[in-house]
C-alpha positions as CSV (number, residue, x, y, z in Angstrom):
1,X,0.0,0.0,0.0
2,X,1.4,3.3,-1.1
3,X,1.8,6.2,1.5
4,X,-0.9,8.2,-0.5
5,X,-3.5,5.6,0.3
6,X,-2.1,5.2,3.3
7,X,-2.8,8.7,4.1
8,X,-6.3,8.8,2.5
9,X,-7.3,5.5,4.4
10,X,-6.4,7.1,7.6
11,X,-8.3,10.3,7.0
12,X,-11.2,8.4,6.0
13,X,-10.6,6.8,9.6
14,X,-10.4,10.2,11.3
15,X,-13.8,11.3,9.3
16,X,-15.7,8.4,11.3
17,X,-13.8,8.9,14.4
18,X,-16.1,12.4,14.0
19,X,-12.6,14.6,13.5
20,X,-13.4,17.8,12.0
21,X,-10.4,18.5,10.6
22,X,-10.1,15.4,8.9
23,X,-13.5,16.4,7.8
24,X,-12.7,19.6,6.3
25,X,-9.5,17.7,4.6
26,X,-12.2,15.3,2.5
27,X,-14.7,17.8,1.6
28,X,-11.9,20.2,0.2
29,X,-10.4,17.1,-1.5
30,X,-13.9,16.1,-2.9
31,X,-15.6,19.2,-3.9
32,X,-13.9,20.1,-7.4
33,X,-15.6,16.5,-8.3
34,X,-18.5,17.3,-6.7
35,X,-19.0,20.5,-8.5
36,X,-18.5,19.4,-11.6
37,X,-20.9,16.4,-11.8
38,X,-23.5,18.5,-10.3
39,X,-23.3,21.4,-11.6
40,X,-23.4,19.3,-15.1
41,X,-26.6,17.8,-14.1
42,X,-28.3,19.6,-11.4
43,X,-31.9,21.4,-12.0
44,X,-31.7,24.7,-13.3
45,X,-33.8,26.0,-11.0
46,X,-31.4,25.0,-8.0
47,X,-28.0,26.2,-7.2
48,X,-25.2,24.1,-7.5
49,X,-24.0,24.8,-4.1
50,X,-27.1,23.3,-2.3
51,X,-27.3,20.4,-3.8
52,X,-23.2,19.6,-3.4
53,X,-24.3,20.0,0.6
54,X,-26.8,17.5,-0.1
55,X,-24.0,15.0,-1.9
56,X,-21.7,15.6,1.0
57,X,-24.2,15.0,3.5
58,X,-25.4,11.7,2.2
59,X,-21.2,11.1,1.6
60,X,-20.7,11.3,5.1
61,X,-24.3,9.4,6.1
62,X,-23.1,6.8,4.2
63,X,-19.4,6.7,5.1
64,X,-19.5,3.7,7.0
65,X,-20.8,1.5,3.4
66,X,-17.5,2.2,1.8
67,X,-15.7,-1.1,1.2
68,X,-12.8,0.2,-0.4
69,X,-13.5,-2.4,-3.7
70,X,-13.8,0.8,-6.0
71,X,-11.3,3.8,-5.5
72,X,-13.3,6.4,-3.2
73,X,-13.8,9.1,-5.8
74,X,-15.8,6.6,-7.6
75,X,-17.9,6.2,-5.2
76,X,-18.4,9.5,-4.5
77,X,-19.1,10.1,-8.2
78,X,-21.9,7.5,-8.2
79,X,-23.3,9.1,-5.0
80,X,-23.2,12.3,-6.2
81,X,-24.9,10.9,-9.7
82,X,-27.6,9.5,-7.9
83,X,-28.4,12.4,-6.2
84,X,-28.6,14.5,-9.0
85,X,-31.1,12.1,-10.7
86,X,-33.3,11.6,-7.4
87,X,-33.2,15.7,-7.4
88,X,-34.3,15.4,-11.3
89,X,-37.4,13.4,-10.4
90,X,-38.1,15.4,-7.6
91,X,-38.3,18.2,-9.2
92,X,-38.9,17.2,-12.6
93,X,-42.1,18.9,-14.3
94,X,-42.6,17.9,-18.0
95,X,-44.3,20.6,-20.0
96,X,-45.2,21.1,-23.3
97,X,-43.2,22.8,-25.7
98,X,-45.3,24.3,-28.3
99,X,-43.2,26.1,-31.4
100,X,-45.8,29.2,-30.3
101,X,-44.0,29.4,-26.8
102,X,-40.6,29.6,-28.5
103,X,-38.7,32.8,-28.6
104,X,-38.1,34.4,-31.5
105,X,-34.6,33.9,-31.6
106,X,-35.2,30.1,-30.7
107,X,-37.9,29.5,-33.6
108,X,-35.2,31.5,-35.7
109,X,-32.1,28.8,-34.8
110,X,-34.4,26.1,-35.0
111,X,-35.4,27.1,-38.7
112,X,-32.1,27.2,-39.8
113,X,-30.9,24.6,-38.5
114,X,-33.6,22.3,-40.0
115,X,-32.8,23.9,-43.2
116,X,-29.0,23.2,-42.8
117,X,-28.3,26.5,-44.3
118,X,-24.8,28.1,-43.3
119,X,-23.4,27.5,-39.9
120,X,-25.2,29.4,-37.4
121,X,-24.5,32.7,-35.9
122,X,-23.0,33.1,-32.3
123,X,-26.6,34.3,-31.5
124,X,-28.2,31.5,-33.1
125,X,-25.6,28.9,-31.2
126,X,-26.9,30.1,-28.6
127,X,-31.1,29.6,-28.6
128,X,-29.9,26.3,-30.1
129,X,-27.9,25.4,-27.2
130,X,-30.9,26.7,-25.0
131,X,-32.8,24.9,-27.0
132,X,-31.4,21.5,-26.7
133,X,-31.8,22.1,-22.5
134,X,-35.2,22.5,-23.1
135,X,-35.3,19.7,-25.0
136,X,-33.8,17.5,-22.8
137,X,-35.8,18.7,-19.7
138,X,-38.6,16.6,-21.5
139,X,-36.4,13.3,-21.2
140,X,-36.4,11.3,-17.8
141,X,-33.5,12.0,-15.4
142,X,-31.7,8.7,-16.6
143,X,-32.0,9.6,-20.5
144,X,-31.0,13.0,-20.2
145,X,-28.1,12.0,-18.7
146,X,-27.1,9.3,-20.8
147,X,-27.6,12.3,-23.5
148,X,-25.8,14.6,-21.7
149,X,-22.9,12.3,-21.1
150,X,-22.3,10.7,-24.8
151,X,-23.4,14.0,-27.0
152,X,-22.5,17.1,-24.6
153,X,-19.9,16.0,-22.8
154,X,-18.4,13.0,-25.2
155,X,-17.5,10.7,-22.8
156,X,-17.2,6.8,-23.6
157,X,-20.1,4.3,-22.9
158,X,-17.4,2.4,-21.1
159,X,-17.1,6.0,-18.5
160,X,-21.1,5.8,-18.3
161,X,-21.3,2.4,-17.5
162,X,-18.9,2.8,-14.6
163,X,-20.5,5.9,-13.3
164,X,-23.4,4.5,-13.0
165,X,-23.0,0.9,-12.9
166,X,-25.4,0.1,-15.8
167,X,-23.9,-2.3,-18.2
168,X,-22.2,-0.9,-21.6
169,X,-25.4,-2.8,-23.5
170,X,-28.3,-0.7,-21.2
171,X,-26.3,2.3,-21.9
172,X,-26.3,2.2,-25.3
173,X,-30.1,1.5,-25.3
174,X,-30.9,3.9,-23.2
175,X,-28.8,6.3,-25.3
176,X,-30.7,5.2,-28.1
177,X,-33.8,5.3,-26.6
178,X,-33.5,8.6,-25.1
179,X,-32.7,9.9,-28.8
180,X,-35.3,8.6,-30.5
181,X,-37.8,10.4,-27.7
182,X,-35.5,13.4,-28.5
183,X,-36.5,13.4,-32.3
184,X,-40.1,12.4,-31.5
185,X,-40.9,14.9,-29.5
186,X,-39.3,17.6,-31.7
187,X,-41.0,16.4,-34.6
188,X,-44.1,16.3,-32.2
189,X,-44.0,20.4,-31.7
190,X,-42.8,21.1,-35.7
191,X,-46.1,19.1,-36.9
192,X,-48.8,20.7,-34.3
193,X,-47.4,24.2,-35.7
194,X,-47.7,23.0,-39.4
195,X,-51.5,22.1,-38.7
């Protein structure tokens, strides 16, 4: 066993011996990770702050489950993964996009990007990017995700799979899946404004 793990083993001792020190030692380790997971897939309409207390709470709940089979940041990541989703559901409200609740500037990127006329303009990026968010708020926590993961963020199925612990095979249905509702529901909003 290296000194490193040595060391980290031994503060995760501390942390259940309730040292606060030790404490503050993990959570400043573990919150650049933290951050970025959630802030990549918290709700919009909460701050990324409040729900990394709410990883690191159920982190340290939880601390005495850790086994030490997976490195620790993995296990964090899949706890702070899970909370994310389970915040998704909670707060997840599936409206109807209708092309008439559009902005302008999103009917505008939408248009031209159906039409696959030049590349877009910065300002037309943008409502497309906005856009896609809306988009994917219509998916299920899980889907938007798998999204998210493969098409936003390219990472590998083989990355997804062992954030989550799905296998690669319900990853890459899921991915397709969550595409297809993707189209549908696009092609959903362009047909009721054609009528």
């Amino acid at each position: 066993m290296s000194n490193e793990s040595q060391d980290f083993t031994e503060l995760l001792h501390r942390v259940q011996q309730r040292d606060e020190a030790a404490a503050k030692n993990l959570v400043e380790h573990l919150y650049p990770l933290v951050f970025r997971i959630v802030h990549a897939h918290r709700p919009r309409e909460m701050a990324a702050e409040d729900l990394c207390q709410e990883v690191f709470m159920h982190v340290f709940t939880r601390l005495h489950q850790f086994r030490g089979n997976v490195p620790f940041d993995h296990w964090v990541s899949r706890i702070a993964v899970n909370t994310c989703i389970d915040q998704l559901r909670r707060k997840r409200v599936r409206p109807e996009l209708r092309w008439a609740d559009l902005d302008e500037g999103y009917a505008t990127a939408l248009e031209a990007t159906l039409a696959e006329t030049a590349p877009p303009s910065t300002q037309q990026a943008e409502y497309a990017r906005e856009l896609v968010a809306l988009l994917l708020a219509r998916l299920s926590p899980q889907d938007r995700l798998i999204i998210q993961w493969l098409e936003l963020e390219e990472r590998t199925v083989s990355e997804i799979s062992a954030l989550t612990g799905w296998s690669q095979t319900l990853v890459k249905v899921r991915a397709f899946r969550a595409r297809r509702k993707m189209r549908k529901a696009l092609e959903q909003q362009i047909n009721k404004e054609a009528q």
